[in-house]
N, C-alpha and C positions, 0 to 999 in steps of 0.2 A: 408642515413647517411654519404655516402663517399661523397658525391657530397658535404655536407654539411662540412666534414672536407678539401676537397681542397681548398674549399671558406675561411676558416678560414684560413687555411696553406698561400693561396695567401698573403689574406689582413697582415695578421701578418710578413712574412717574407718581406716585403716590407718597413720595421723597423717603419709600426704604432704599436702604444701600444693602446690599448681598453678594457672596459670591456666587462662583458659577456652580459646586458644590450644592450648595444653600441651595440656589434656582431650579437645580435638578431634583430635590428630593420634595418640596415643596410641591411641584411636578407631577411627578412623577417618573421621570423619563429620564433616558440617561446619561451617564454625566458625560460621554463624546460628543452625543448628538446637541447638545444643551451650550457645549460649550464651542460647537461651531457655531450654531446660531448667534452666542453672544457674541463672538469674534466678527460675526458680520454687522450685528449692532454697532459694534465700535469700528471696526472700520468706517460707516456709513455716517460715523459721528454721532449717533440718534442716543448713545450710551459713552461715561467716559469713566477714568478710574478713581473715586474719590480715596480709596487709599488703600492700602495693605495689610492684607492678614494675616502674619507669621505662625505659620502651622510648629515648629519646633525650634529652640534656640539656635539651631546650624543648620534650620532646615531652608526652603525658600521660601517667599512668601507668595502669597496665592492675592491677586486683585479684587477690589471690595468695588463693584459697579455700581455708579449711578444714574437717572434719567438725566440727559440734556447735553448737549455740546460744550464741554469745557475744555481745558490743559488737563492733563492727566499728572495725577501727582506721581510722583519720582520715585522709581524701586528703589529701595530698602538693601543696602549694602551687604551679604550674606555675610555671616561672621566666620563662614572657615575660609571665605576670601582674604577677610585680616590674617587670617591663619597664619596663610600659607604664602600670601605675599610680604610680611614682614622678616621671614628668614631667607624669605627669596631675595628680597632688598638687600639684606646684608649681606649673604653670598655674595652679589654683585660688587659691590664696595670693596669684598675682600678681595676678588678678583680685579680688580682695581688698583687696588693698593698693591698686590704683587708684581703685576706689571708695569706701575712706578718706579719701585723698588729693585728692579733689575736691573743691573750692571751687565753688561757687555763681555763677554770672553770671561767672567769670574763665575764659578761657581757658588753656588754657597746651598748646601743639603739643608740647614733652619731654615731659608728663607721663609718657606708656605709656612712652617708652624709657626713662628715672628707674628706673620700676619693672624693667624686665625686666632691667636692668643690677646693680641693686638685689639 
C-alpha cells in the first residue's frame, strides 16, 4: 500500500491532475484498491480536488486530484437532478395552490384540474 501511495505522491506532485481511474490504469492495480488509497490521501489533506470530470451528460462526475492541501472545488450539479426537481417544484406549488383554493363545506369536482391547467 505505501509503495502504492509514493507512486501516487510522485505522479501528482509533479502538478498532473488525474483521476482515480487514470491512477489505476497507469498503475496497474485496481481501481477499488486505488481508490481507497486515494480517499485516504484526501482525507489526510496531502491530495485535494482540482476539479471534475463528467463521464456522460446525465451521468456523474468522477474527481480530477491534485497534489497539495487546498478547498476542493464544488461537485457539479447532475443534470437529471434539474430533471427531476423542476416538476417536482411545480407539483408542489400546485399542491399549493389547491389547498388555497379550498373552500370549506363546498365542493367543487374542477377544482384539481383548475389548478393543474393553471
Amino acid at each position: 500500500m505505501t509503495h502504492l501511495i509514493d507512486k501516487i505522491a510522485l505522479t501528482l506532485s509533479e502538478g498532473r491532475r488525474m483521476t482515480t481511474r487514470e491512477l489505476a490504469q497507469q498503475f496497474g492495480t485496481h481501481i477499488t484498491h486505488t481508490r481507497e488509497v486515494v480517499n485516504k490521501l484526501h482525507r489526510s489533506r496531502k491530495i485535494h480536488i482540482a476539479g471534475w470530470h463528467r463521464i456522460c451528460a446525465t451521468g456523474s462526475a468522477a474527481p480530477v486530484f491534485m497534489w497539495g492541501d487546498a478547498l476542493d472545488a464544488p461537485e457539479p450539479v447532475v443534470a437529471r437532478d434539474e430533471i427531476i426537481r423542476k416538476p417536482e417544484t411545480q407539483s408542489y406549488a400546485t399542491i399549493a395552490k389547491l389547498r388555497a383554493s379550498m373552500v370549506q363545506g363546498r365542493f367543487d369536482p374542477f377544482r384539481v384540474l383548475r389548478a393543474q391547467v393553471a
